[in-house]
C-alpha positions in Angstrom: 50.5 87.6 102.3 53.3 87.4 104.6 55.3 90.7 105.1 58.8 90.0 103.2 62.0 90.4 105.8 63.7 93.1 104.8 67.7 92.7 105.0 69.5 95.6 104.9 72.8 94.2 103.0 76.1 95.4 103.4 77.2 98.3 101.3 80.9 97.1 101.2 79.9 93.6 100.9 81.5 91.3 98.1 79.9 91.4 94.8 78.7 87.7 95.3 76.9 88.3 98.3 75.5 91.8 97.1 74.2 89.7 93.8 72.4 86.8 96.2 70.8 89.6 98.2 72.4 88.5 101.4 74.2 89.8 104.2 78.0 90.1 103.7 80.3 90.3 106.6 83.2 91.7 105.1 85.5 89.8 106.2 88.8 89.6 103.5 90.3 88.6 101.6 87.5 85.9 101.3 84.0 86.7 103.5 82.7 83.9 105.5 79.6 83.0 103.0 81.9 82.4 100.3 84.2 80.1 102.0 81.4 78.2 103.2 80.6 77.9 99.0 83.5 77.7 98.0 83.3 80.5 95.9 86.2 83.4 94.5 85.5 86.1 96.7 85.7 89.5 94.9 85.4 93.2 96.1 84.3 96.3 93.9 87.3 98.3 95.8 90.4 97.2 98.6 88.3 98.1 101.7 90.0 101.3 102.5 86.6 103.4 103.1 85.7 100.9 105.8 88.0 103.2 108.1 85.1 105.8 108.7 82.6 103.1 109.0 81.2 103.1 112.7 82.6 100.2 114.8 79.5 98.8 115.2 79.0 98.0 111.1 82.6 96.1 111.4 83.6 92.1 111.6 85.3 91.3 114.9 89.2 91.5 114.7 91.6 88.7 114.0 93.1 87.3 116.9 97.1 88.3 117.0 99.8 87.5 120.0 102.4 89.0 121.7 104.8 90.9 118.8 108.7 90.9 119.2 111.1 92.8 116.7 114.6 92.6 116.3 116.1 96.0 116.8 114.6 98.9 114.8 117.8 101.5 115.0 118.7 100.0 112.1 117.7 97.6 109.2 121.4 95.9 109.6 120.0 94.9 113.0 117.7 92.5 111.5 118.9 88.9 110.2 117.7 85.4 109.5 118.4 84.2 113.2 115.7 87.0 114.8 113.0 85.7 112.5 112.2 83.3 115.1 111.5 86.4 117.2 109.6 88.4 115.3 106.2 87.9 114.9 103.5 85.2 115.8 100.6 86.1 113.4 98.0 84.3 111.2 96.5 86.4 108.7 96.5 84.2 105.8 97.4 80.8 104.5 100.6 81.9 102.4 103.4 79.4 103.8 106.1 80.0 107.0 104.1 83.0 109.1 107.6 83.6 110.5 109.3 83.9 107.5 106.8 86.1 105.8 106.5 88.5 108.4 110.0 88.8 108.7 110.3 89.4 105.0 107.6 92.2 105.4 109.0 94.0 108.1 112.7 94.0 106.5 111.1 95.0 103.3 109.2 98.0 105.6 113.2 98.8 106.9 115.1 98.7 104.1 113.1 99.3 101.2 109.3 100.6 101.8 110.2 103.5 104.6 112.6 105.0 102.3 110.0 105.0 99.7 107.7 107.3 101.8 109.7 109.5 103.3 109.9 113.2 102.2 113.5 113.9 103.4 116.0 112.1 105.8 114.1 113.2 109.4 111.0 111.7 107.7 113.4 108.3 106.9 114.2 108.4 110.7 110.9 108.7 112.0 109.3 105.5 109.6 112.6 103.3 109.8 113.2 103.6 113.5 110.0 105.4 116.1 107.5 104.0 113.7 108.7 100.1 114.1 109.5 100.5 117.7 105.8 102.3 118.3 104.2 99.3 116.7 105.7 97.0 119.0 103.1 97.9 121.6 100.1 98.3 118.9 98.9 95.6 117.0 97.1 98.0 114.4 100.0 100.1 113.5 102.1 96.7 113.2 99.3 95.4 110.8 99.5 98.5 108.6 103.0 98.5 108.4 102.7 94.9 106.8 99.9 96.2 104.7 101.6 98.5 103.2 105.2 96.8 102.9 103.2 93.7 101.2 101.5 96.4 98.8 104.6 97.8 97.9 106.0 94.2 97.5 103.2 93.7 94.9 103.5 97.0 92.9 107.5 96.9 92.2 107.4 93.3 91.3 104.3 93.1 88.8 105.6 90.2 87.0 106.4 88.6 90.1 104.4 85.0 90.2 104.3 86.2 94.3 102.3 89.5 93.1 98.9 87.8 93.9 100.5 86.7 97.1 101.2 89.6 98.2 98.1 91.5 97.3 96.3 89.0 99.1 98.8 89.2 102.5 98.4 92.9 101.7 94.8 93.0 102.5 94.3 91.1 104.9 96.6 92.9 107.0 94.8 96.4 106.3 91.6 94.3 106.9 92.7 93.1 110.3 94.6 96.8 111.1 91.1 98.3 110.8 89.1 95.7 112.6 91.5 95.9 115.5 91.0 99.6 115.4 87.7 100.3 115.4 86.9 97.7 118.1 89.0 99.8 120.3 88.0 102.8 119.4 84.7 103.0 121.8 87.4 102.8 124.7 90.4 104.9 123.2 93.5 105.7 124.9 95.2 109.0 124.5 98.7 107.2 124.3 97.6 105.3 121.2 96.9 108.3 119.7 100.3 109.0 118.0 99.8 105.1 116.6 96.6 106.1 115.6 97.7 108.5 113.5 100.1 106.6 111.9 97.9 103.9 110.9 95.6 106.4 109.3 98.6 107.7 107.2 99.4 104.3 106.1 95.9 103.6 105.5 95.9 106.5 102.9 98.3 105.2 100.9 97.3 102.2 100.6 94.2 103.3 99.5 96.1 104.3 96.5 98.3 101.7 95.8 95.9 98.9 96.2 93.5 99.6 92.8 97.4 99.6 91.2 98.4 96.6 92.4 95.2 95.0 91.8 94.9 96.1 87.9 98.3 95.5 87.2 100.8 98.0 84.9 99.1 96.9 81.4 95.4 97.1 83.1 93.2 99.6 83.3 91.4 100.7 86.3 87.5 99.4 86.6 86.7 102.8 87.6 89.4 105.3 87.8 87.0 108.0 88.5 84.6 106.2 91.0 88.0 105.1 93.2 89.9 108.2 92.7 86.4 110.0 94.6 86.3 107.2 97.3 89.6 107.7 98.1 89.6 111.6 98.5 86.3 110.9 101.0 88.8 108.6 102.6 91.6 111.5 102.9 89.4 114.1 104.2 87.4 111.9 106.5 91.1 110.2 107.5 92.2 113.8 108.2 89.6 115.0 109.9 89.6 112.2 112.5 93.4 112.2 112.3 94.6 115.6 112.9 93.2 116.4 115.9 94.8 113.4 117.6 98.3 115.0 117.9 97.1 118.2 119.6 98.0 116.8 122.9 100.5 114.5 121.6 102.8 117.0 119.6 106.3 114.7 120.1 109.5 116.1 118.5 109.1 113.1 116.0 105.7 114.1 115.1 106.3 117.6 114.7 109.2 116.7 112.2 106.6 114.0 110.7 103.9 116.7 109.9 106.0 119.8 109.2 105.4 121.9 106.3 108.0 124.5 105.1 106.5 127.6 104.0 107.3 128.7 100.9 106.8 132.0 98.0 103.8 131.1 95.6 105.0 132.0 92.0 102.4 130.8 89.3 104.0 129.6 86.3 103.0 131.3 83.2 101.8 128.1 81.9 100.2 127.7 85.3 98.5 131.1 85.1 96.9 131.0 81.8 95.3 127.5 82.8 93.9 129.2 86.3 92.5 132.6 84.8 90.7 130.3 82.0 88.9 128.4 85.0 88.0 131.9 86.9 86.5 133.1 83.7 84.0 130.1 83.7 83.3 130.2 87.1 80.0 132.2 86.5 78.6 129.4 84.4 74.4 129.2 84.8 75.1 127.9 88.1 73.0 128.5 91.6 75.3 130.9 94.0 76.2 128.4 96.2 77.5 126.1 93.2 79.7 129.3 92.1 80.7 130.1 95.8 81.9 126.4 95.5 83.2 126.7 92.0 85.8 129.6 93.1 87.0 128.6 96.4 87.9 125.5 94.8 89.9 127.6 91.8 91.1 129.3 94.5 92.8 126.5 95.9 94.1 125.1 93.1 95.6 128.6 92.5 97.4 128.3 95.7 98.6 124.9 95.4 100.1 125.5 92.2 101.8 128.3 92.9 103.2 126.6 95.7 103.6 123.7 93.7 105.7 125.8 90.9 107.6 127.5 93.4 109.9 124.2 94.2 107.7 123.5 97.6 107.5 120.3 99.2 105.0 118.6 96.7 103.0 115.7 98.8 102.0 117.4 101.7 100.5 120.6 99.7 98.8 118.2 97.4 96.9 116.2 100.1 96.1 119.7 101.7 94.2 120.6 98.8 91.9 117.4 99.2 91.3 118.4 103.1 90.4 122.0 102.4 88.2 121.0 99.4 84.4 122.7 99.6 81.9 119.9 100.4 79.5 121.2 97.9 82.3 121.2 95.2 82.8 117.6 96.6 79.0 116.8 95.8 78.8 118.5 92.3 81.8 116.5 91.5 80.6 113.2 93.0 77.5 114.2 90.4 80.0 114.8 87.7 79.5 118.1 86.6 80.8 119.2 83.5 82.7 122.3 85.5 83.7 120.3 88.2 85.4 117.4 86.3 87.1 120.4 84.4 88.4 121.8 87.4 89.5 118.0 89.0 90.7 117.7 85.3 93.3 120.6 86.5 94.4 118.3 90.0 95.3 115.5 87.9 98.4 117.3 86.7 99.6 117.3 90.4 98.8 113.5 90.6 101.2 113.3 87.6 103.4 115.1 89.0 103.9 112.9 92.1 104.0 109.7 89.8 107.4 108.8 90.8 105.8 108.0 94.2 104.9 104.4 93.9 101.5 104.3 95.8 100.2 107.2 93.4 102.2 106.4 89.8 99.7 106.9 86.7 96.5 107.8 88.9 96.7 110.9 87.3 97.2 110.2 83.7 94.3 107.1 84.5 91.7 109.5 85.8 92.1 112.4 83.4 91.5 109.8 80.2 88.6 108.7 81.9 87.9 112.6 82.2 88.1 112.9 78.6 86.0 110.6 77.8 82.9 111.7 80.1 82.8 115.5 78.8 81.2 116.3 75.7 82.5 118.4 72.8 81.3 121.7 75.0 83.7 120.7 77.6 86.5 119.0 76.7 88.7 121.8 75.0 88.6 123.3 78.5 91.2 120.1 79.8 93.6 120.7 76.8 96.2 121.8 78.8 95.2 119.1 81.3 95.7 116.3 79.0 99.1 118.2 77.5 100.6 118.8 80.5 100.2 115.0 81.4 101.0 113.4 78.0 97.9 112.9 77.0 97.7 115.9 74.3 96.5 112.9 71.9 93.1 112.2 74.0 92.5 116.0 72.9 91.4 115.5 69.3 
């Protein structure tokens, strides 16, 4: 009997392509083989994780042109006669490319920079250095309109453009990642800064993209699944981000990436939820799942202290994900009972950074998903977890 050809498919392949048993290219919104049916195209997630994917694993970029913007020292600068100069890009069939990008990147001005920035030298740096350092890199221009479309999609979602926008959205981060890892064999230290950029952007929209998907009256697929692909994102995302400014420490970026340091108060209500965690922490666990167990307590200790002391919320909160222990990482990614418990706990920072449009209800999402995975043994241990988030109700 002939051997059978084995074809290793594509783990980020669509579902249609994964159910024929065939090799996806991954191409999106819509992957080659289902053009050629015909067919919807669908993903399980937005394509996010294909950042740490090895540049070898991803499709060829889309072809873009030379990029001209109108001024970026201030959104004023832009109006309806520099459209014609602004962009010259293809990414999807959704009417006048001109018109659309110039929508986008007015959008990013006036409306989507302002969302995402922690305090007015943050507004500076994403309304004026980040437009003008896109103008020399494709990528960093792509995720700009990524995330502008996104946003487009999430504050409009009875909009009858929504599903226009998600799908401008995506391929936009699509082509900002293909045109980065193609270059990335050949890197140049003066992209860096852009680099870094992009991989910001790309982490928020690996938030807002599941939200603008579902809708606001639609529940997540799988809350929990995306909510642990997307921290695997962050820490892989930091980990090949942060060393990228060490040569490249400009005023902007230090102003971009400064933390203020603050006094760490616990609450009282945020102390009696911590000292019930440290008191489980020697569950009939091995030692290196307790060693895991406690730094990770720690942390949260830390973060809510800091958190409760009036600090600057987003920063500390993505610092928790990059300091997280790996081994906590894989007993979570297992879903143990203690370690859902504990990411029970971080979902009441997620709530409270829901008046941030890329992160909204992910906390109050992931935390009923929570209680509904632990069993009767576990789930009084997320009470104040569910009543610090609303959910008191999931409780009973």
């Amino acid at each position: 009997m002939p051997r059978r050809k084995n074809t290793r498919n594509s783990h980020h392949g669509c579902l249609q392509c994964k159910r024929r048993g065939v090799k996806c290219d991954e191409r999106r919104p819509q992957c080659t083989k289902c053009e050629d049916r015909l067919e919807a195209c669908q993903y399980e997630s937005s394509g996010s994780w294909l950042w740490t994917v090895p540049v070898a694993a991803q499709h060829k970029p889309t072809q873009y042109s030379e990029v001209e913007f109108c001024s970026p020292l201030s959104s004023s600068d832009c109006n309806e006669t520099d459209a014609s100069r602004m962009v010259h890009i293809s990414p999807v069939d959704t009417g006048d490319t001109e018109d659309l990008c110039f929508r986008l990147f007015v959008h990013w001005k006036t409306t989507t920079a302002p969302s995402i920035s922690r305090n007015n030298s943050d507004l500076q740096i994403w309304q004026t250095v980040v437009p003008n350092e896109a103008k020399s890199n494709p990528c960093l221009l792509h995720g700009i309109f990524a995330v502008s479309a996104i946003h487009l999609a999430l504050i409009n979602p009875q909009d009858t453009d929504r599903t226009k926008w998600i799908k401008v959205a995506e391929e936009h981060q699509s082509t900002a990642i293909g045109l980065f890892t193609s270059t990335m064999e050949d890197r140049d230290k003066s992209s860096d800064v852009s680099n870094f950029l992009l991989s910001s952007l790309l982490i928020g929209f690996a938030f807002a993209f599941p939200l603008a998907v579902s809708g606001p009256s639609q529940e997540i697929s799988d809350p929990l699944g995306e909510i642990l692909q997307i921290i695997s994102l962050v820490k892989s995302t930091m980990r090949f981000s942060a060393p990228l400014l060490t040569d490249t420490m400009t005023e902007e970026m230090i102003m971009l990436t400064y933390v203020e340091d603050s006094s760490p108060t616990l609450s009282d209500s945020s102390r009696s939820a911590i000292l019930k965690l440290y008191e489980l922490k020697n569950i009939s666990v091995s030692d290196v799942d307790q060693t895991a167990f406690r730094s990770t307590i720690h942390l949260l200790e830390h973060l809510f202290a800091t958190l409760d002391s009036g600090a600057e919320p987003v920063s500390k909160a993505f610092m928790w994900i990059s300091e997280l222990d790996p081994q906590y990482l894989d007993l979570l990614n297992s879903r143990h009972p203690f370690a859902l418990v504990i990411f029970a706990h971080y979902c009441v920072v997620l709530h409270r950074l829901r008046w941030l449009w890329w992160i909204s209800s992910w906390g109050q999402r992931v935390l009923s998903v929570l209680s509904r995975e632990l069993d009767s043994e576990w789930k009084p241990l997320i009470a104040w977890s569910l009543q610090a988030t609303g959910l008191e109700d999931l409780g009973t």
